[in-house]
C-alpha positions in Angstrom: 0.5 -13.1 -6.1 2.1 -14.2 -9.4 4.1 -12.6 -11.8 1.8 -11.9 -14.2 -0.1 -9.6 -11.5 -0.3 -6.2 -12.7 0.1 -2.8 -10.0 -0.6 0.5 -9.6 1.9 2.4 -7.9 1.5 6.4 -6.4 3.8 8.1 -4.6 3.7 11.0 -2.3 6.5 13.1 -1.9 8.6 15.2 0.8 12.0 16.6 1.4 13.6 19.3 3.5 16.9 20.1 4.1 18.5 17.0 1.7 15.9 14.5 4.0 13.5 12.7 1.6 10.4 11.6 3.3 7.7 9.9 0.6 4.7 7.3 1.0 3.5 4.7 -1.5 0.4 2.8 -1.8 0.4 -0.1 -4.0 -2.2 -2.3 -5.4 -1.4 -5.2 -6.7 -4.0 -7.6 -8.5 -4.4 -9.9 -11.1 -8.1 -9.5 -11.9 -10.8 -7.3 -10.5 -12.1 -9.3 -8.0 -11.2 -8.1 -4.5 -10.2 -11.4 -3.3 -7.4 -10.8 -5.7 -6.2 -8.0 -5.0 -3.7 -7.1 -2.5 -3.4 -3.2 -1.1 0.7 -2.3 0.4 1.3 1.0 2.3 4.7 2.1 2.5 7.1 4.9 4.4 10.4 5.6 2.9 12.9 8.0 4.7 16.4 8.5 2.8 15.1 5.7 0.1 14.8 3.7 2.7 11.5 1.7 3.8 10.9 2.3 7.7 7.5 0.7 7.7 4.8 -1.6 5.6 1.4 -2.5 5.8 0.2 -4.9 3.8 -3.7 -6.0 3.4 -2.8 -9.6 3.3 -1.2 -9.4 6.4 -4.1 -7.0 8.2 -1.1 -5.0 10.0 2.0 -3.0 9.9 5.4 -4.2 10.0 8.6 -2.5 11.0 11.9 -2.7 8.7 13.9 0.1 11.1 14.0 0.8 15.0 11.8 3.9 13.5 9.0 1.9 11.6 9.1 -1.2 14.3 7.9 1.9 16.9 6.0 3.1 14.8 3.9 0.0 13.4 3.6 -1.3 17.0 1.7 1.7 18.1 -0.2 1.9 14.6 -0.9 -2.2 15.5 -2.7 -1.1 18.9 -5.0 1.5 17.3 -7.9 -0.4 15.8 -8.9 3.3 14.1 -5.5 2.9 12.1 -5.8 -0.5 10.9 -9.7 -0.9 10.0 -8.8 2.8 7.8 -6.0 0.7 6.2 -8.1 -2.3 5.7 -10.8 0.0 4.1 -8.1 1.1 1.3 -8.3 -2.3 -0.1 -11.9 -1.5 -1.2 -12.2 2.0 -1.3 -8.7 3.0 -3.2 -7.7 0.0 -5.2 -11.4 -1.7 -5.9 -12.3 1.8 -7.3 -9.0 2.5 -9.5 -8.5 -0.9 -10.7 -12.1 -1.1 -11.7 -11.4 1.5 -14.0 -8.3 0.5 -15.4 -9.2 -3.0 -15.6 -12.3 -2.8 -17.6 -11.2 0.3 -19.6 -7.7 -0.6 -20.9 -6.6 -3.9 -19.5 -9.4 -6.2 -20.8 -9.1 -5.1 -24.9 -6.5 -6.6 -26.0 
């Protein structure tokens, strides 16, 4: 994607004990058109990301020992990665809809 691509960014957060644990789901898009749009899933532990999926890529990939575990067994599970797939539509088509047509296109 280009610069001039636009994202919505939300977070979900955890910490105990000083350990911060938070998730983010990203789209990224420069129209509404689901071709161009572009869905990222991400696991941070102690600011750092462990693990990505990204819907370009149609799988997870690992950035620690941790995540590289982790997105080899989430890799296997055909459950996990058609879910993720289905985010592309069901949580970014819907969101960016809105926000496209509602705020984006009046200029």
């Amino acid at each position: 994607m280009d610069s001039s691509s636009l994202c919505l960014l939300f977070l979900t957060l955890c910490s105990a004990d000083a350990f911060l644990n938070y998730d983010v789901d990203r789209c990224v898009f420069n129209s509404s058109d689901l071709k161009d749009i572009e869905y990222i899933y991400s696991k941070y532990y102690n600011r750092e990301e462990i693990v990505r999926f990204s819907s370009s890529l149609g799988k997870y990939v690992g950035y620690t020992e941790f995540g590289v575990k982790n997105a080899e067994a989430w890799n296997k599970d055909p459950s996990e990665l058609s879910g993720r797939k289905a985010q592309k539509e069901t949580y970014c088509k819907q969101h960016i809809d809105i926000w496209y047509n509602n705020m984006l296109s009046k200029s």
